[in-house]
Structure formats: structure tokens, C-alpha cells
N, C-alpha and C positions, 0 to 999 in steps of 0.2 A: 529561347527564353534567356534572359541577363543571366549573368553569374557576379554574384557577389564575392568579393576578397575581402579578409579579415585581416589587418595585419595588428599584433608581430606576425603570428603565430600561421599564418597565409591561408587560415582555415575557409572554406568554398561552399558553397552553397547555389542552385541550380533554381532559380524563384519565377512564377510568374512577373512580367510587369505589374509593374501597380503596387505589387508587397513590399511592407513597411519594412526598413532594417532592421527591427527589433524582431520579425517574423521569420527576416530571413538571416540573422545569428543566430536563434534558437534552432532553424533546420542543419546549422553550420555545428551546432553542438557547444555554444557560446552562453554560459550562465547571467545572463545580464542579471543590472541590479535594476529592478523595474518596483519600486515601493509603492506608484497609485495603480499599475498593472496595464501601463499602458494607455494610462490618459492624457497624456502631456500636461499633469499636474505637478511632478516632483521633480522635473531637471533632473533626473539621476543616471539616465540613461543617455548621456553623451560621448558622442563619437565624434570625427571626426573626417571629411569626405577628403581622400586622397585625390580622384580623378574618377572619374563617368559620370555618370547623367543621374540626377536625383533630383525628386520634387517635395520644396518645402517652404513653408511660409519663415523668411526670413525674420520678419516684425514679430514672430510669435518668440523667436528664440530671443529676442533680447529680453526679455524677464529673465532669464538664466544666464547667459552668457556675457561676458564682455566684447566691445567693437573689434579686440584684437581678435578672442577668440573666433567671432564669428567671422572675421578678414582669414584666420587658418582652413575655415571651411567646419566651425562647432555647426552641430545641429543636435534635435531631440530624435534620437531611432524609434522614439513609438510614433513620431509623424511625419516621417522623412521615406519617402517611396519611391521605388528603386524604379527606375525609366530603361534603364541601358547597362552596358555591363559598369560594374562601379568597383572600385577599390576602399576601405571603409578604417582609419585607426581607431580601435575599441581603446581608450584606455584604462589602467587598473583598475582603476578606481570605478570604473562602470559597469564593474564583473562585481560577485559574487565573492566575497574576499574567506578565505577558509577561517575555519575556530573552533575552538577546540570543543567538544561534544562530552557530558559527561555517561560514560556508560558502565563504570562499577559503583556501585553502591553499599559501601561497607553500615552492617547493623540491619540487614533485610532481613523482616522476617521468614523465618523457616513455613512454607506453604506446604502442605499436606499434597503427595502427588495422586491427583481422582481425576483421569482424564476421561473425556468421552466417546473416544475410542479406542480399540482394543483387536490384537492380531492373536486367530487361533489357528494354532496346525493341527491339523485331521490326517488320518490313513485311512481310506473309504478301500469299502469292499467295492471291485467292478462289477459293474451290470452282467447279467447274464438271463438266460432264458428265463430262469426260475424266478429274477428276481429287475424287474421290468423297471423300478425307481426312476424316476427323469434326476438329469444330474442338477440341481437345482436344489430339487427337494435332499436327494441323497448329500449333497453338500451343507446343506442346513440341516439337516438330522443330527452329521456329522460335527459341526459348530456347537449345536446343543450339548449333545455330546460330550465337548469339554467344557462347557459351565457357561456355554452362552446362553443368547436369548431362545425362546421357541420361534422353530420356524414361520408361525403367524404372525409372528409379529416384525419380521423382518422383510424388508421391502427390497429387491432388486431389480435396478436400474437396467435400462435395456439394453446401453453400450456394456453392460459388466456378463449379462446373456449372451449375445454375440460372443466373445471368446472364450469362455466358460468349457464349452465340449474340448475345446483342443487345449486347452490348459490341463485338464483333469488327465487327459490320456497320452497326454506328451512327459508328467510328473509321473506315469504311474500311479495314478491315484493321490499321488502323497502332495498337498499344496498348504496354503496359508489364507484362510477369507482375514478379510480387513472387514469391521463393524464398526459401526457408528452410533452414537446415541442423537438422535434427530426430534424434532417437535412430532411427537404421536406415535414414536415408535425406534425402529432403527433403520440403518439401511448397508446393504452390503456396496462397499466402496472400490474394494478390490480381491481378486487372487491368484495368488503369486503360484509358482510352481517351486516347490521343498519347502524348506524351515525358513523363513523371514520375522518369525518372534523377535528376534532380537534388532532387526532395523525399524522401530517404530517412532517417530520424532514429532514432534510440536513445536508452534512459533506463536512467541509472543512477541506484540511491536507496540510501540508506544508511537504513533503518529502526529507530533507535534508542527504545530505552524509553521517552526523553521526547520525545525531539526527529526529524521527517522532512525531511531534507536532498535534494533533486532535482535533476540534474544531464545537459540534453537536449544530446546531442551529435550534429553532423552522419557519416551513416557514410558519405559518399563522400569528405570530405577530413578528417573527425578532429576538426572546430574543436568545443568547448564553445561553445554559442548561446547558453545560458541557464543560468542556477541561481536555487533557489525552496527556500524553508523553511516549516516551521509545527511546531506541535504531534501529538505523537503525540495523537488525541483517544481512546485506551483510557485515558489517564490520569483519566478520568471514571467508567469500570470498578476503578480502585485505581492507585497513585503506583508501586508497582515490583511483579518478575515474580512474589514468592509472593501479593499479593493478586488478581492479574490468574486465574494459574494456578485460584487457588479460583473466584474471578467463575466462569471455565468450566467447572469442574465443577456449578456450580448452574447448569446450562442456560443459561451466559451466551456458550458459544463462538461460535455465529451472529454475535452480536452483537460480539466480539473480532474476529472477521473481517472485518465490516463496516466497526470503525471503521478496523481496518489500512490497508481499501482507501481510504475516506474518505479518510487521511489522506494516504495516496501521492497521492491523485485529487488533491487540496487543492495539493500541491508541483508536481504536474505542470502542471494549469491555472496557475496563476499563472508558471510558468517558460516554457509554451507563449505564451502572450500576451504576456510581455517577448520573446519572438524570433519573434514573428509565425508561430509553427510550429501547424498544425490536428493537435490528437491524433492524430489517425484515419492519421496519416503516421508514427506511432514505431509501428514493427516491430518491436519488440527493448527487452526490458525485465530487465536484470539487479540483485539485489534483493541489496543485504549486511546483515546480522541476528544479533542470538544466537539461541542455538539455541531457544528458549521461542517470540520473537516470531519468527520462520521457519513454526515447528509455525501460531501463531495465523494468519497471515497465510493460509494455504492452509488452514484451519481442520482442523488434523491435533490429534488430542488430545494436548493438554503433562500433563497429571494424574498421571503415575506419574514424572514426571522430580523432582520434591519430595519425595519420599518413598523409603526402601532399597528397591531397590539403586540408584534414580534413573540410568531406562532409560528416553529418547528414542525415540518409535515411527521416524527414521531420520535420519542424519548423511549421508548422499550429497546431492550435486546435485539437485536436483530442477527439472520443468521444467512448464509447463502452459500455455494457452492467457489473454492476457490475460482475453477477457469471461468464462470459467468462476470467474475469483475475481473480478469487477469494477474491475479495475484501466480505467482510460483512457486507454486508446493503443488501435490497432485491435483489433479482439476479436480476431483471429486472430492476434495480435503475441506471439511466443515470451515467456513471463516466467521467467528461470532465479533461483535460490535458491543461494546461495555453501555448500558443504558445512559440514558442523561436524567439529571433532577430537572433542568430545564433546560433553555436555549442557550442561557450561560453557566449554568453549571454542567459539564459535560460528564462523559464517559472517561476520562482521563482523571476528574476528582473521585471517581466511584473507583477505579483502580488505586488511585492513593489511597484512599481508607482501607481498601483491602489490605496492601503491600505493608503499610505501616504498622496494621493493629489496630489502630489506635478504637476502634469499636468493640473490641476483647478488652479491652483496660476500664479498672473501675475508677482511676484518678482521671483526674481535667486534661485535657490534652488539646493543643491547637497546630492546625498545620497550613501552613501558607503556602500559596503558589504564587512565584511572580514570575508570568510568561506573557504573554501577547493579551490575557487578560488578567484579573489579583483574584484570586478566590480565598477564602479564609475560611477553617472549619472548625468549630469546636466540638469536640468530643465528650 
């Protein structure tokens, strides 16, 4: 197969024939600036062909390009396909250029800390003759015990059974079940061997068009430990939601889901490591979004929200297991979705009314959003 060079930076990539440059920089790990996501609508993503073999329609690039430029070898990388091994200069301008991210917020209001998980340590009497208990139930007694739910009404999963007997006997009896508060009930997520009360963590992320804001908080006493920013990396799929939207209808959703989680992953690590916190300890991942990048995130089709009568497949809460969308926090870590008023009013203005107040106040209050869409709320 070709191998593609990136220069300055000499970055490589290993591509079938036939793949576009823009396909094979993104496997190179190259942030292109791709604003219609790959249509050859916007010129934005030019490079420039050093040496090897590549196929493109010369007549198309002169709508962007100048006679000079294209005498250097200008092309569009979303329509220029790689034949042989090529040499390719990205330049600056056709990358992703950094900015500055705002992620402290001075005047937030004070949030009451009511999370919907909860770690209890238990010391269980062992089995013995006289007293036959499966360790299950004797675990859940145990929970009760210290002020959980009743064992009926706690559900466990069957990877959390599986290691359940060797956990209990390897602690000595003495562990930590992790609980969940879940639609119908609860469910047992994890348990640990000793006292783990104290590492229990939650993530909040604000999933914006451009930008993924993270935000790890401790849930036994409320403290914010960390906050971590990047790039949304779909912006390599197209710059705002009607090119993203199309990206998925050409069998790009997979890949829109992917970079979502990517990009959460990206804010989470780097915010885990500034507060010495191990993923595998945030239980609880609540996700604010419009309504488009919501749909992409859980990889639900956005395609009919663009077009009449532009109808969202659902505006409720929605809830699902971290590892089922590859987010990084424990796979079993609850991840909820802020509802939408509609297709354009997302789950991102339903977190602002919360964050602000401004629904507790009995004076007039208005708050504006100016991001990839304007929403205006009066209170």
C-alpha cells in the first residue's frame, strides 16, 4: 500500500490506494481544517503535492486556487487520491489553528451535591455451615445495611457476579459495592476489596461544536478536582452541524461517534491526571449538548433534523452505560444526556438555566448563547 508523507512535520501514514489525502492526514493524526467536511466546497483544506502519484481533477481546483498556485502542485485533500507513494505539504493554514478555550467561570452558581451514585463499605459475616447465604444476597443485606437500597431492588449485572466470590474472600469479607440510581431501580456497578468510600468521582462535559470542556468532580464532598479542554476532533468531519449532519448520512456516523467519544476521552484524561484521579473511579458522567451533537454522541441518526419538518429521533434524557459508547470512566459508569426543548434548542440551553439560576429568580433575566447556533432565553 502507498505511504503518505506529511511535511514539515514528516508525519506517515500507511493508506490504501484510492484514499483521499484528507483521509490519509487524519490516519497520519493531522487536524485538518475541513469547514463543508469534505465536499470540495470550502477550499480550506489545501496542500500541496511535493512528489508521487495522486489523482485529481485539475479544472475543479481552479475555483480556489491561483495558476501559480496550482503550477506548485495546490490541490483540494478532500479530492485528491493517493495512487503511489506521495509526499504531501500541509500548510498552516489548512490545520486546525489552536484558541483559547474558556473553562473557569467566575459567579457560578453554588449546585447542591445529590449524585446518583453512592459507594458503601460493608464487613459481612463468612459463610458457614449454619448460615448458607449466596454471596450476592449476603452483599446486598450488607449494603442495606448501611442505608442503601433493599436488595430487591437492586439489579446485578453478570460481569459484576463473575468476580464477586473471589473479591469477597480475597478482602476478607471487608469490600465496597458501588450503586447506582438507574431508570426502575438501581444496579450494582462495582466492588472493590477494603474501604474505596473516599474515591468516588463524577464528570461533567459540556460537548460543544467546536470546543470539549471537562469538568471531574469529587461526589462525597462536591469539590471540582480538575478541569481539562480540547477540540471537538468531528471538526475534521466538517466545521459546523449541516456539514457534520451530511458527513453521516454518507456512512460517516460510526466515525462521528467515535471522534465524540475521542474527544470527551481527550478532556477527561488530561483533567484525570491534573487531579491524580484513575478513570476507572468516575461513576457518573453527565454530557450537555445541542441537540445534533447529543444524537452523534450516542450515534442516534441526526439526517431528518435538516430537512422539513426537521424531527429529532428524541429530546428526553437519555441514559446508557459508559463502555457501550466508549467514553473513559468505568464501563459500567451511568452517562446521562441533558434533554432538548427541540431540535434547536438543545441540552446545552437546559444546562445553562440550570448553571445560572436564572429559573430560581423572580426578576426578568435573559441569557444568550452565541455559538454555532444564537439561542436567547428569557426568564
Amino acid at each position: 500500500m502507498p505511504t503518505a508523507t506529511f511535511l514539515p512535520g514528516y508525519r506517515k501514514a500507511v493508506v490504501p490506494s484510492g484514499t483521499t489525502i484528507l483521509d490519509a492526514a487524519r490516519a497520519a493524526g493531522l487536524p485538518m481544517n475541513v469547514v463543508c467536511g469534505g465536499q470540495g466546497k470550502c477550499g480550506k483544506c489545501l496542500v500541496f503535492i511535493k512528489d508521487g502519484t495522486v489523482s485529481f481533477d485539475i479544472e475543479d481546483c481552479r475555483r480556489f486556487f491561483s495558476n501559480n498556485e496550482i503550477a506548485s502542485g495546490a490541490c483540494l485533500a478532500c479530492r485528491a487520491t493517493i495512487v503511489g507513494d506521495v509526499r504531501v505539504e500541509v500548510p498552516a493554514e489548512s490545520l486546525i489553528q489552536e484558541q483559547k478555550i474558556l473553562v473557569e467561570i467566575p459567579g457560578m452558581k453554588e449546585v447542591p451535591l445529590k449524585p446518583a451514585v453512592w459507594k458503601y463499605e460493608v464487613h459481612l459475616t463468612p459463610p458457614s455451615l449454619d448460615d448458607t447465604t449466596p454471596d450476592l444476597a449476603r452483599l446486598l443485606e450488607g449494603i442495606e445495611g448501611q442505608e442503601g437500597p433493599p436488595p430487591n431492588r437492586i439489579y446485578a449485572p453478570l460481569e459484576v457476579l463473575c468476580y464477586l466470590p473471589q473479591v469477597l474472600r480475597r478482602s476478607g469479607w471487608h469490600v465496597t459495592g458501588t450503586v447506582a440510581l438507574v431508570p426502575g431501580g438501581y444496579r450494582l456497578l462495582n466492588v472493590d476489596e477494603g474501604d474505596t468510600t473516599g474515591r468516588l468521582y463524577g464528570a461533567a462535559v459540556d460537548l460543544g461544536t467546536t470546543t470539549v470542556v471537562a469538568y471531574i468532580r469529587s461526589l462525597t464532598d462536591g469539590r471540582v478536582l480538575a478541569t481539562a479542554s480540547n477540540y471537538n476532533r468531528q471538526i475534521s468531519c466538517g466545521e459546523d452541524i449541516l456539514s457534520r449532519v451530511n458527513f453521516a448520512r454518507k456512512s460517516g456516523l460510526s466515525r462521528l461517534q467515535q471522534l465524540a467519544a475521542e474527544s470527551i476521552n481527550e478532556s477527561l484524561k488530561s483533567a484525570s491526571d491534573a487531579g491524580g484521579i484513575d478513570l476507572e473511579e468516575i461513576f457518573e458522567v453527565v454530557i450537555a449538548g445541542n441537540t445534533v451533537m447529543t444524537h452523534l454522541l450516542l450515534g442516534i441518526d441526526p439526517s431528518y433534523m435538516i430537512a422539513e419538518p426537521y424531527i429529532p429521533v428524541v429530546r428526553r434524557m437519555l441514559s446508557t452505560a459508559a463502555g457501550r459508547i466508549g467514553i473513559a470512566a468505568h464501563r459500567n459508569a451511568g452517562v446521562y444526556t441533558f434533554p432538548a426543548v427541540s431540535n434547536f434548542i438543545g441540552g446545552d440551553i437546559i444546562a445553562d438555566i440550570l448553571a445560572s439560576g436564572m429559573a430560581d429568580r423572580d426578576e426578568v433575566s435573559l441569557m444568550v448563547d452565541i455559538g454555532t447556533n444564537f439561542e436567547a432565553v428569557l426568564g
